[in-house]
VMD Tcl script that draws the C-alpha trace (Angstrom):
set ca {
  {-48.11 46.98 6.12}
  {-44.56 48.29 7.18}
  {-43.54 50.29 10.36}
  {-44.94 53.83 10.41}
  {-42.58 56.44 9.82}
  {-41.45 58.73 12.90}
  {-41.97 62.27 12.25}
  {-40.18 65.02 14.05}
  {-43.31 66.98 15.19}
  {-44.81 64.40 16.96}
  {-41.80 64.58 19.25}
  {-42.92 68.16 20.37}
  {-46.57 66.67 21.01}
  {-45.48 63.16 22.71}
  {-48.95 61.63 21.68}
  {-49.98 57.88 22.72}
  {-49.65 57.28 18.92}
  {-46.44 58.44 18.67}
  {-45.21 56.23 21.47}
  {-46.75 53.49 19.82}
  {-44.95 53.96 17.25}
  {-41.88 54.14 18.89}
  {-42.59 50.79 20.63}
  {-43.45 49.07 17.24}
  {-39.63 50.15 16.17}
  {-37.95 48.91 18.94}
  {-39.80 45.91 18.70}
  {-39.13 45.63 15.34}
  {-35.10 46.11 16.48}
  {-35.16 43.73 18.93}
  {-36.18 41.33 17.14}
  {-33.85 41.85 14.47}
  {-31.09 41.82 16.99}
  {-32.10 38.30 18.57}
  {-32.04 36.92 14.79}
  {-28.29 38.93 14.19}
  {-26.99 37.76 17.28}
  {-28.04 34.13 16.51}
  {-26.76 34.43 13.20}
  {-23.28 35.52 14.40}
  {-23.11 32.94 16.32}
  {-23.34 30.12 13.84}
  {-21.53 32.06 11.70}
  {-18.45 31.63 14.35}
  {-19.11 27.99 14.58}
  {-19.46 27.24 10.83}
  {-15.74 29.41 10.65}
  {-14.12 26.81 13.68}
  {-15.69 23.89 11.97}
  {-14.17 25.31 9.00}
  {-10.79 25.81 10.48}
  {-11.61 22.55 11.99}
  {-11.74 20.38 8.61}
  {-8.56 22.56 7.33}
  {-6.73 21.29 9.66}
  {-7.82 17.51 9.54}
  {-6.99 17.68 5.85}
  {-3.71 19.56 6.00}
  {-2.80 16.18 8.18}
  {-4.10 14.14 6.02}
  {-2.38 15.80 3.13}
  {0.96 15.47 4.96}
  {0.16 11.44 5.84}
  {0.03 11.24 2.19}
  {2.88 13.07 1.00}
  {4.89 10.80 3.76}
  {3.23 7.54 2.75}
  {5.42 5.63 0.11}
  {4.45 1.70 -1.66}
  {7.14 -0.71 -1.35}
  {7.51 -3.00 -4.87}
  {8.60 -6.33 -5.11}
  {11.78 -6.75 -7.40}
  {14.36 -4.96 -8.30}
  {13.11 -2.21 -10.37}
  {9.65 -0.60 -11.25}
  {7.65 -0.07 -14.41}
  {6.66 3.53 -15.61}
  {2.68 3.02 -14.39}
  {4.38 1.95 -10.87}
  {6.39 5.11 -10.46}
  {3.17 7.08 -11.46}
  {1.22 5.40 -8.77}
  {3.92 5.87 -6.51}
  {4.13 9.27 -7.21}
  {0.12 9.78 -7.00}
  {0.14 10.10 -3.45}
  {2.76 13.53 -3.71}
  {0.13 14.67 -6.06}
  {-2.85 14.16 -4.11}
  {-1.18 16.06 -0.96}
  {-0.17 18.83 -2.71}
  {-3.74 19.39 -4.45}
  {-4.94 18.97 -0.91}
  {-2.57 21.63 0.19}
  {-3.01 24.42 -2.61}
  {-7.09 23.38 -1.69}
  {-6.74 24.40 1.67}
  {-4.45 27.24 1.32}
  {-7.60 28.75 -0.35}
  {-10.14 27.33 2.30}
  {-7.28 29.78 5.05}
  {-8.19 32.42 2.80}
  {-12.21 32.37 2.82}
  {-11.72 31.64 6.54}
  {-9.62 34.62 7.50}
  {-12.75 37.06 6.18}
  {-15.04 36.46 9.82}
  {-18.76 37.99 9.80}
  {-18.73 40.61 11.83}
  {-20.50 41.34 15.36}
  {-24.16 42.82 13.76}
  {-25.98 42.52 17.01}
  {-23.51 45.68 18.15}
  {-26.15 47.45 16.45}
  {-29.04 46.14 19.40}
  {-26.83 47.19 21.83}
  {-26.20 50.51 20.65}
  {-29.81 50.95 20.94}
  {-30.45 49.84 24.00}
  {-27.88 52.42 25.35}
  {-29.86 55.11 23.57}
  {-33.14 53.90 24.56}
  {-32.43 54.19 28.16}
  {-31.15 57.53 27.87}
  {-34.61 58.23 26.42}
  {-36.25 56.64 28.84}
  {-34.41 58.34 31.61}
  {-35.06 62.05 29.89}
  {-39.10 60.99 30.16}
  {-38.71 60.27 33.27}
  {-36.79 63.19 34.45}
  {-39.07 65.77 32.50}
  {-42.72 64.16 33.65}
  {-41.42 64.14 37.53}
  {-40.01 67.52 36.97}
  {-43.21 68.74 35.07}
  {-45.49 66.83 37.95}
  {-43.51 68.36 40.45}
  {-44.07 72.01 38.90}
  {-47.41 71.79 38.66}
  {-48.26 70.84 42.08}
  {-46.33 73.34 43.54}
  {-48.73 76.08 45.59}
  {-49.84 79.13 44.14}
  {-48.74 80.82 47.09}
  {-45.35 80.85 46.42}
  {-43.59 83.91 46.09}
  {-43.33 84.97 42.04}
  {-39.72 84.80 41.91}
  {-39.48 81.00 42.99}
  {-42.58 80.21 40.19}
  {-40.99 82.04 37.53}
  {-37.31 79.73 38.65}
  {-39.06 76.87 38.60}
  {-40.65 77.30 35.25}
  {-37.53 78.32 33.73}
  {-36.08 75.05 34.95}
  {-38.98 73.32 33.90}
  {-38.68 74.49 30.24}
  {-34.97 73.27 30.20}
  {-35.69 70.38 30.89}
  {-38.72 70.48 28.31}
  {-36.24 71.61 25.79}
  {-33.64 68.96 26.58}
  {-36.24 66.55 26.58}
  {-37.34 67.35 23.04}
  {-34.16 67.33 21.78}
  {-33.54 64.11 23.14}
  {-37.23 62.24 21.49}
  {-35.52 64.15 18.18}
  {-32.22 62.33 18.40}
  {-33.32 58.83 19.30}
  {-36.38 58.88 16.88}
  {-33.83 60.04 14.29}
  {-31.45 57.08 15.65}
  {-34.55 54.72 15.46}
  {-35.25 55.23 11.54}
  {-31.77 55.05 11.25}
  {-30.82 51.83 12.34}
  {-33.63 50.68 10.82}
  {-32.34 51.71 7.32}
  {-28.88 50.75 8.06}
  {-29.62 47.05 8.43}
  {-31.11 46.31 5.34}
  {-27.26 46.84 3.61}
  {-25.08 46.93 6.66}
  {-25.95 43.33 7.41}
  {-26.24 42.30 4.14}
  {-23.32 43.47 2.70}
  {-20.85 41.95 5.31}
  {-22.83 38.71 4.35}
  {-22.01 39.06 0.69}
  {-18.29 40.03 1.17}
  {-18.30 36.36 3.02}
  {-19.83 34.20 0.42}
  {-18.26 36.22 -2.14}
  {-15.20 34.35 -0.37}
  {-16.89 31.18 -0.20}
  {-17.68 32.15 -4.21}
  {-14.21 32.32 -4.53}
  {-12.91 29.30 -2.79}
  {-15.22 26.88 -4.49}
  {-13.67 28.38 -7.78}
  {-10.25 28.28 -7.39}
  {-11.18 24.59 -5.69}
  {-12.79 24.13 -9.84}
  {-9.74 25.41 -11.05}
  {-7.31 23.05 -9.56}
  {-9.74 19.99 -9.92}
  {-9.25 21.11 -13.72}
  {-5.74 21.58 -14.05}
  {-5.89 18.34 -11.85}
  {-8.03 16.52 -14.39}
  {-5.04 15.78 -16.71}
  {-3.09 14.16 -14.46}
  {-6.07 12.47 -13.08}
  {-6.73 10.36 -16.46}
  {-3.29 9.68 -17.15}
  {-3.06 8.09 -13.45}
  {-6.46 6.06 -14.32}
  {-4.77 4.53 -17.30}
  {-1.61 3.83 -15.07}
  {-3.73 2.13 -12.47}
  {-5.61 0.10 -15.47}
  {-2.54 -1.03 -16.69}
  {-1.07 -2.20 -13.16}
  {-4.53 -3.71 -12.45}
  {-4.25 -5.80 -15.86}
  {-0.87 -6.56 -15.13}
  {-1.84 -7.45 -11.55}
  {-4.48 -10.04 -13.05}
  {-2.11 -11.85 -15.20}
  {0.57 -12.16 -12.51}
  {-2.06 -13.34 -10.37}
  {-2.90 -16.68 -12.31}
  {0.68 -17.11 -13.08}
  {1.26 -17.33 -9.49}
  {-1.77 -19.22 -8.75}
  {-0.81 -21.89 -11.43}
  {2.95 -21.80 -10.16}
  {1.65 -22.31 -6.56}
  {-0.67 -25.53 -7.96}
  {2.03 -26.92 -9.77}
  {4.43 -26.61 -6.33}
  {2.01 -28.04 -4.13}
  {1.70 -31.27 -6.50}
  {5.21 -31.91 -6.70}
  {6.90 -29.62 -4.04}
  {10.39 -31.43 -3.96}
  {10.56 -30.72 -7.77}
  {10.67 -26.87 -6.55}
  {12.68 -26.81 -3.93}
  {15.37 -24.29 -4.04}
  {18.15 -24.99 -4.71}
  {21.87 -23.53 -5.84}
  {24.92 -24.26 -7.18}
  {26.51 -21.95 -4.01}
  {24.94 -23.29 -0.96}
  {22.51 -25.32 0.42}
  {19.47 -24.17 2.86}
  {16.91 -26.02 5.41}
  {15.85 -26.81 8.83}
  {18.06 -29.10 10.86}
  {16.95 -30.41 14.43}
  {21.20 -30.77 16.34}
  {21.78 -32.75 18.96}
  {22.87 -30.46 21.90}
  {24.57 -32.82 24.40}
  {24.78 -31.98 28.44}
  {26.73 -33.14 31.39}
  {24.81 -36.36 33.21}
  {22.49 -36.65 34.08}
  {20.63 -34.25 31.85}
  {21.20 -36.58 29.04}
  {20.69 -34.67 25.23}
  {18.47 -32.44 23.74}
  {17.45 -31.24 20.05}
  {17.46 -27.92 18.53}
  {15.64 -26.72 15.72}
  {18.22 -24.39 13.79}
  {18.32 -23.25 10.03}
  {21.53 -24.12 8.43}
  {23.21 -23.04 5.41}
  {26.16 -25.07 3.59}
  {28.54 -23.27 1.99}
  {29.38 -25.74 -0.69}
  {32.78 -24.97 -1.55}
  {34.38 -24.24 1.93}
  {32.15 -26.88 3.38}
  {30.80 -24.42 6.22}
  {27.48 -25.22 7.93}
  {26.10 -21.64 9.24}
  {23.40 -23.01 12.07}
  {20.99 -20.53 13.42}
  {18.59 -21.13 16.37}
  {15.41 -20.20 15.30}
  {11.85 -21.09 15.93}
  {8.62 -20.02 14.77}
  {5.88 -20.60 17.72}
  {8.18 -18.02 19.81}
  {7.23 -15.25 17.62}
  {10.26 -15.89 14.91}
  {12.95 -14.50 17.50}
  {16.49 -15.47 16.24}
  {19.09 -17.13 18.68}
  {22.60 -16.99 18.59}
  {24.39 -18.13 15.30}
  {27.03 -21.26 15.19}
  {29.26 -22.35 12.34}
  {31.29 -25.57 11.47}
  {33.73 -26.84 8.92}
  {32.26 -30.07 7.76}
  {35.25 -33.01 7.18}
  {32.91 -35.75 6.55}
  {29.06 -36.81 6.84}
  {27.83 -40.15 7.04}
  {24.37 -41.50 7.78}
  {23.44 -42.55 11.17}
  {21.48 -45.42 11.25}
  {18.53 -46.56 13.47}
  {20.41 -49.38 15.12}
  {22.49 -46.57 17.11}
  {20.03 -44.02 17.43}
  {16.41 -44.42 17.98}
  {15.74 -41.73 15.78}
  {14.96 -41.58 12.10}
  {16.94 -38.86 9.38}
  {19.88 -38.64 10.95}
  {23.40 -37.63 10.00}
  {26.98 -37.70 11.65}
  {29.06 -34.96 10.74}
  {32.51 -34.61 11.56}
  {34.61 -31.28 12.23}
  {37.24 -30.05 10.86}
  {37.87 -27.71 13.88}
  {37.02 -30.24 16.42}
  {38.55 -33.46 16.13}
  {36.80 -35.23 18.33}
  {33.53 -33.51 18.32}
  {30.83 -35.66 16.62}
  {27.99 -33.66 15.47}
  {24.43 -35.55 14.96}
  {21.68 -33.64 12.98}
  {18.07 -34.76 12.10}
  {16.23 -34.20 8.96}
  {12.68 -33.51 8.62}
  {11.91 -36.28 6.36}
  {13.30 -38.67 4.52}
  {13.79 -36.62 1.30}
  {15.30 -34.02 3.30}
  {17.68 -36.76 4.88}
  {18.61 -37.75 0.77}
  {19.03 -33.69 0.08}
  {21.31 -32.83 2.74}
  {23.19 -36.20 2.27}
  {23.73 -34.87 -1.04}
  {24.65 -31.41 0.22}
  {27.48 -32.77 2.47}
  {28.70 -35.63 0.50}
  {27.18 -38.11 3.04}
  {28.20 -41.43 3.02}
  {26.49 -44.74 3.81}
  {28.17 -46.48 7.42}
  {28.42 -49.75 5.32}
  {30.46 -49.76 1.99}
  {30.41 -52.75 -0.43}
  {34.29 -53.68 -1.30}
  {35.47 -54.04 -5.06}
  {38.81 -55.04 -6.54}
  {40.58 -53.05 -7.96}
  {40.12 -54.54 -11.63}
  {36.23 -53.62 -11.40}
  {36.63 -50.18 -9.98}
  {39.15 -49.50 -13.29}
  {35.90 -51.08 -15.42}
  {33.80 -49.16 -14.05}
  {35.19 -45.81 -14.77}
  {36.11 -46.47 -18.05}
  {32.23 -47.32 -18.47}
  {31.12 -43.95 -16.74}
  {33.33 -41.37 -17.63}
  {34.61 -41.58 -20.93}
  {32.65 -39.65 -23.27}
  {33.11 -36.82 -26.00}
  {33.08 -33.46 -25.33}
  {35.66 -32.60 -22.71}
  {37.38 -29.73 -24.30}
  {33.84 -28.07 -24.97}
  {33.98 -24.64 -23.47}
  {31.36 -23.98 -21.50}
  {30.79 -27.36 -20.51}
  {27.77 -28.15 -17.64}
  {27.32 -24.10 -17.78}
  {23.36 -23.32 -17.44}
  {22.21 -20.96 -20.61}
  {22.22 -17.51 -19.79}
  {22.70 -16.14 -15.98}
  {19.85 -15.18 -14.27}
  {21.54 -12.15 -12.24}
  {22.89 -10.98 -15.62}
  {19.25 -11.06 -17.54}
  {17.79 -9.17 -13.89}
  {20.22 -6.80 -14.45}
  {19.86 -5.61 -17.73}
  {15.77 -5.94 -17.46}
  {16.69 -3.50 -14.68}
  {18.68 -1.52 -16.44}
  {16.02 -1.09 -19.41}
  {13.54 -0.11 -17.02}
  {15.32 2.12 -14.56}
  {16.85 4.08 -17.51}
  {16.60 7.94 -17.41}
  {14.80 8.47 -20.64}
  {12.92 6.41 -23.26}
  {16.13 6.90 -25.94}
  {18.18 4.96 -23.53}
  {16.10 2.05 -23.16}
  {16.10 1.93 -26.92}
  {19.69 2.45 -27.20}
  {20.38 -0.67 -24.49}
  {17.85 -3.05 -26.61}
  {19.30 -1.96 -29.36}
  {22.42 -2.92 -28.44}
  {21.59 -6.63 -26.77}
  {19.44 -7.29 -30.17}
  {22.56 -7.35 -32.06}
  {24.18 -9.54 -29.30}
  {22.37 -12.58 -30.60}
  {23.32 -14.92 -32.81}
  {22.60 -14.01 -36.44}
  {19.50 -16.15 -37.14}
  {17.79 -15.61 -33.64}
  {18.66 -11.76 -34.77}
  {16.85 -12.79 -37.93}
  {13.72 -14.41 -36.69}
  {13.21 -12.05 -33.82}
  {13.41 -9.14 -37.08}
  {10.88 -11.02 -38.71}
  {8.12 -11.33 -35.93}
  {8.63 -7.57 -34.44}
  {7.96 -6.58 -38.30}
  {5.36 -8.49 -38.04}
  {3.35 -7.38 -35.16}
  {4.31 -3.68 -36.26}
  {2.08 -4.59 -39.22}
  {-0.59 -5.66 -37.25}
  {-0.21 -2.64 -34.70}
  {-0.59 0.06 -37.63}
  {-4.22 -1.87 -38.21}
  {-4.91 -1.60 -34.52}
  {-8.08 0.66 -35.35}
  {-9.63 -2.03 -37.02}
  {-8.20 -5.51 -35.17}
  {-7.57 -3.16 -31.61}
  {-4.11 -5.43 -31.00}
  {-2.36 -2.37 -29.89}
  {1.47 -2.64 -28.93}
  {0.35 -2.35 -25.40}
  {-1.66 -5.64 -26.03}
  {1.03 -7.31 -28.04}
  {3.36 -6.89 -25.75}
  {0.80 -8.38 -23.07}
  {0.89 -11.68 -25.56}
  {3.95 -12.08 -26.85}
  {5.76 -10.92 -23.62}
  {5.81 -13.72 -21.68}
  {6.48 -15.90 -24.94}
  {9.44 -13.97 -26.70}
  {10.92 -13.40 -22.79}
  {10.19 -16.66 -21.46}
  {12.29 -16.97 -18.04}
  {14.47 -20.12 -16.96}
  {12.89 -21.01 -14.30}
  {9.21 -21.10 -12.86}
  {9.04 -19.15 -9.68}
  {7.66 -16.12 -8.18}
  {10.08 -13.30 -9.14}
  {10.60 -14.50 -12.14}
  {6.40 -14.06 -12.81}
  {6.89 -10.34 -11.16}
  {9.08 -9.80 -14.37}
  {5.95 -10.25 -16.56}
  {5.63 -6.54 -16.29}
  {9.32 -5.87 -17.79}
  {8.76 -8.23 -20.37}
  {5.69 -6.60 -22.03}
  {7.71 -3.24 -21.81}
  {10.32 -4.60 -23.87}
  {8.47 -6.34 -26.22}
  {6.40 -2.90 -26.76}
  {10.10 -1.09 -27.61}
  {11.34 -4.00 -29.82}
  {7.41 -3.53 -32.03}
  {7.93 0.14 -32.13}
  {11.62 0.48 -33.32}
  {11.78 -2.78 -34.85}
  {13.48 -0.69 -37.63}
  {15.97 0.92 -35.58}
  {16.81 -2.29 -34.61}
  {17.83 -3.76 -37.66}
  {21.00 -0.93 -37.94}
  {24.45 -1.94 -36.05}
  {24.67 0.29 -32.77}
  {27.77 2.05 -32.75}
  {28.69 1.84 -29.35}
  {28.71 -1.35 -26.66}
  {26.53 -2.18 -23.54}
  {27.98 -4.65 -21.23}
  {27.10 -3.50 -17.88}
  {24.67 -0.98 -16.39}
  {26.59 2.26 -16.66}
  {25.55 2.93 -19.99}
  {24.76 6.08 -19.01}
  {27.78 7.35 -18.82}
  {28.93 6.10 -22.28}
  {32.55 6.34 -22.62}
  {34.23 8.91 -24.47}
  {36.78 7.40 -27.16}
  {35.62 7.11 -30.59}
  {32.58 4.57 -31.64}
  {33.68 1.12 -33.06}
  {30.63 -0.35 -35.14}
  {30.32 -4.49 -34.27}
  {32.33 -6.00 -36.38}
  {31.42 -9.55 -38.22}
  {32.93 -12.35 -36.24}
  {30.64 -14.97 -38.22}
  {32.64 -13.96 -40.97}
  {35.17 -16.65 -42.00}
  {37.74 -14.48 -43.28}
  {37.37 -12.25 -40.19}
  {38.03 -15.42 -38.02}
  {41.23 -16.16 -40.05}
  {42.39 -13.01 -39.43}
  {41.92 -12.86 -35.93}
  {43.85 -16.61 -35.67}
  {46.36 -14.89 -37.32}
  {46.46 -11.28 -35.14}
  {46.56 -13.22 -31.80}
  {46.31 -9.23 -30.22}
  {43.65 -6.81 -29.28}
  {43.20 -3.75 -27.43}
  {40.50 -2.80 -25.21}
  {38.17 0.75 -26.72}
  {36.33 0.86 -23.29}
  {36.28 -0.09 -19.98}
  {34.61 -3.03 -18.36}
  {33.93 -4.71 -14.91}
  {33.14 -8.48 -15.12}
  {30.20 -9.85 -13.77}
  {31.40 -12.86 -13.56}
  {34.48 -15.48 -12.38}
  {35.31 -16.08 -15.87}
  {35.21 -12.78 -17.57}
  {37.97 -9.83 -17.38}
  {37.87 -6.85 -15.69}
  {40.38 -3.99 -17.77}
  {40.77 -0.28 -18.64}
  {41.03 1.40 -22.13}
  {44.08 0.43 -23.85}
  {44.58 -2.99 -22.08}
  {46.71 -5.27 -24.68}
  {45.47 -9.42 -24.63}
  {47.52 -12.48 -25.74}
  {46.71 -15.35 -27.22}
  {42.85 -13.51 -28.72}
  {40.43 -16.32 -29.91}
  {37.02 -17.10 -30.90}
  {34.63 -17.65 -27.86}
  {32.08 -20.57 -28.48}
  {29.82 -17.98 -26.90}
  {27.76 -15.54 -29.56}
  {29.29 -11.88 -29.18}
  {32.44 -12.67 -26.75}
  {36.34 -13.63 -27.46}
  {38.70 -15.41 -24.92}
  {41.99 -13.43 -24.24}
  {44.51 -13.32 -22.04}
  {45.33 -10.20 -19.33}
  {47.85 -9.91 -16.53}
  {48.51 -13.74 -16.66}
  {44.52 -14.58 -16.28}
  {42.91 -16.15 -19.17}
  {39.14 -15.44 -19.54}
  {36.16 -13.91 -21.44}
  {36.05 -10.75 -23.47}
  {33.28 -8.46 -24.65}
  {33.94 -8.54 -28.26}
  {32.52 -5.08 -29.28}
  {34.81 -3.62 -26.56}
  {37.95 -4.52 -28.44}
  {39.63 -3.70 -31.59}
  {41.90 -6.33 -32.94}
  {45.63 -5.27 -33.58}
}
mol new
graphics top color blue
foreach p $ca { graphics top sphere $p radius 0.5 }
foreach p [lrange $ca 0 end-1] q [lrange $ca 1 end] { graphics top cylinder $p $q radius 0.2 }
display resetview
């Protein structure tokens, strides 16, 4: 059964019932107020912890939204740059998500156990009344008879104030009592429900932005599949390249037609008596000047790098064991120091042969020949057919070009202009590789309209036929990071393999495509045609349509309307030879118009 109800008579009467009554309310109170007062409390620590976690992921969010991935190569593919980008995304979900968590927290329960005290305040003032009244009445009534009638009479009318104010004081705090009892059941509650209405509130805008989120969130699982896949085949390319290597490591060594790398211990002579002593240094040989860059450098002291030394080589010439008890060892003479004799040790004996190579060592003992057998003997060796052949010795295709332009497919602005540039180097090839690379990209369109049935999307044809239609030069580790690059292309030459079949109406030589020049289009024009070729012998002149910035030491660099001389057919598919300013060299051919 509940509380008993208070009623306003009993005041006047002051019964032991009606005191027990009032006790069972304040008990009642009090015990409410211990539970409020607990409640406000963890109410105040859920809001700090709340403010708490805010602010751990607001930090978090901005570590993200600093954080970028570094790539190897020179460029990125379109599921890269989505994964790159997938850390801005996460932050700012993270940060709308907590600008909603400030709002919920900024609505704080407020103080209910205010109520407790309030009646505590009035309780005592009750109390105190009793008290007053009951000493005051106690006091009356043992006061003597004897008294004179005026005093009685003051005393009773002081008495009955006191009576009176003490009636009207049991009136006001029983009416208080019920009160606060009936306030509590909605003015605790409802302060409550304004809070999780905010906590209502928070969790649905937080299923709001998880589903706007949710698009973006299966795209980015496809991206990561397809870097993950990608990421697998690289993987066992590199693992087979790194097999092959450690087999035959010499075979891989790097090398290049520029300059020559490696580890070199020098002889670093000193005044007697301190004798000489050897310094590990890595050296690079400029080939053509002959310059040996040296740089002190070693390994076990944490890879710090010493001072740097350089030398122009005159002559090299192996130093044998009878003079030096040491094995791999060169003499190299300098240019800059006449007298200076420079000794340098290989690591091993086919590092001794490499760098003998390098410098155009020579052996301290020459065998003499007559003059008659040295003639013989280069009549033997060097006569041959061929020496007018342009392009003679010249390694098929330039790897820094074919980077370039894989770079410049990917790193394009839009899709159209990656079309537009493979487009362009399709019809660059020579007429039957045009015709049999036609053939096959028909082909696997065919087979991509059945993917439903055979599931050989483009995606997966271009993971098959990418590494076989783009096969690089060489074996080596960047060139197996271009796997990615390959597939992409492959993909664009399956899906407009009919686009690519039309002339393109405007050139693509180097990477500024994107800003395509402004004179009028000149479609390719048919220099496999023989009539076309006997025309050109006969013009001699062309002009240039468009500007263009050679790549290389033996093409041109000119502006629009440049006139060249002397105009002929380049052995190479797609270029002309011409001369410019005096300079003979390579042309672009679609960047011309013959006069």
């Amino acid at each position: 059964m509940g509380l008993h109800p208070l009623e306003f008579s009993e005041c006047y009467l002051d019964c032991p019932a009606f005191r027990e009554k009032i006790k069972a309310h304040e008990a009642e109170l009090d015990k409410t107020g211990r539970f409020i007062k607990e409640l406000y409390k963890d109410g105040k620590n859920l809001i700090n912890a709340t403010k708490q976690l805010s602010l751990a992921q607001k930090k978090f969010a901005q570590c993200l939204g600093e954080f970028k991935f570094e790539y190897i190569g020179d460029a990125k593919t379109d599921d890269e740059k989505c994964i790159d980008e997938s850390l801005q995304e996460f932050s700012s979900f993270l940060r709308n998500l907590e600008d909603q968590r400030d709002l919920m927290v900024s609505t704080t329960i407020p103080p209910f156990h205010m109520f407790s005290c309030y009646l505590q305040a009035e309780r005592k003032r009750y109390e105190k009344e009793t008290e007053k009244y009951y000493s005051s009445l106690e006091k009356l009534l043992n006061m003597s008879a004897k008294k004179k009638e005026p005093q009685l009479q003051e005393a009773d009318m002081s008495v009955e104030a006191m009576r009176q104010h003490f009636q009207e004081s049991s009136l006001e705090y029983v009416c208080k009592l019920q009160e606060i009892q009936e306030r509590k059941k909605f003015e605790c509650v409802e302060p409550m429900l304004a809070f999780f209405q905010t906590v209502f509130t928070f969790y649905h805008q937080g299923y709001e932005l998880a589903k706007d989120f949710d698009h973006y969130k299966k795209a980015l699982q496809i991206n990561i599949q397809n870097t993950r896949s990608r990421f697998e085949g690289t993987r066992s390319e590199v693992y087979e390249l790194m097999k092959r290597i450690k087999e035959s490591p010499q075979e891989y060594r790097q090398t290049s037609p520029i300059s020559s790398e490696g580890y070199l211990y020098v002889q670093e002579k000193r005044p007697p008596p301190f004798g000489s002593s050897w310094v590990k240094r890595y050296c690079t040989l400029v080939k053509e000047q002959k310059i040996l860059h040296m740089k002190t450098f070693d390994q076990r002291s944490g890879g710090k790098l010493g001072e740097t030394d350089s030398v122009t080589i005159k002559s090299c010439i192996r130093k044998t064991t009878d003079t030096l008890d040491r094995r791999f060892c060169l003499d190299i003479e300098i240019t800059d120091r006449p007298i200076t004799v420079l000794t340098v040790q290989a690591l091993s004996e086919d590092d001794h042969r490499f760098w003998m190579h390098a410098m155009g060592g020579k052996e301290p003992v020459r065998q003499t020949f007559t003059s008659s057998y040295l003639t013989a003997i280069t009549k033997r060796v060097f006569i041959f057919t061929g020496i007018n052949d342009q392009g003679l010795y010249r390694v098929v295709g330039v790897s820094s070009k074919v980077q370039k332009l894989l770079s410049l497919m990917i790193e394009s602005a839009t899709p159209e202009s990656r079309v537009q540039a493979i487009h362009c180097l399709v019809h660059k090839l020579p007429e039957r590789n045009r015709l049999v690379l036609s053939l096959v990209t028909k082909h696997l369109a065919n087979v991509a309209d059945n993917s439903k049935q055979n599931l050989m999307t483009v995606a997966n044809l271009g993971v098959v036929f990418g590494p076989t239609l783009m096969r690089p030069q060489e074996e080596t580790v960047a060139a197996i990071m271009d796997l990615k690059f390959q597939n992409i292309v492959v993909e664009i030459l399956i899906e407009q393999h009919e686009k690519c079949k039309t002339t393109p109406f405007y050139p693509v030589k180097n990477s500024s495509f994107h800003s395509k020049p402004s004179a009028i289009p000149v479609p390719l024009p048919p220099w496999g045609d023989t009539q076309f070729s006997e025309r050109l012998v006969t013009l001699m002149k062309a002009k240039a349509v468009y500007p263009c910035e050679a790549e290389h030491d033996s093409e041109l660099s000119f502006q629009v309307g440049a006139i060249f001389h002397d105009v002929t057919l380049s052995r190479e598919p797609g270029w002309l030879e011409g001369v410019l300013e005096g300079k003979r060299g390579l042309i672009p051919e679609n960047y011309v118009q013959i006069l």
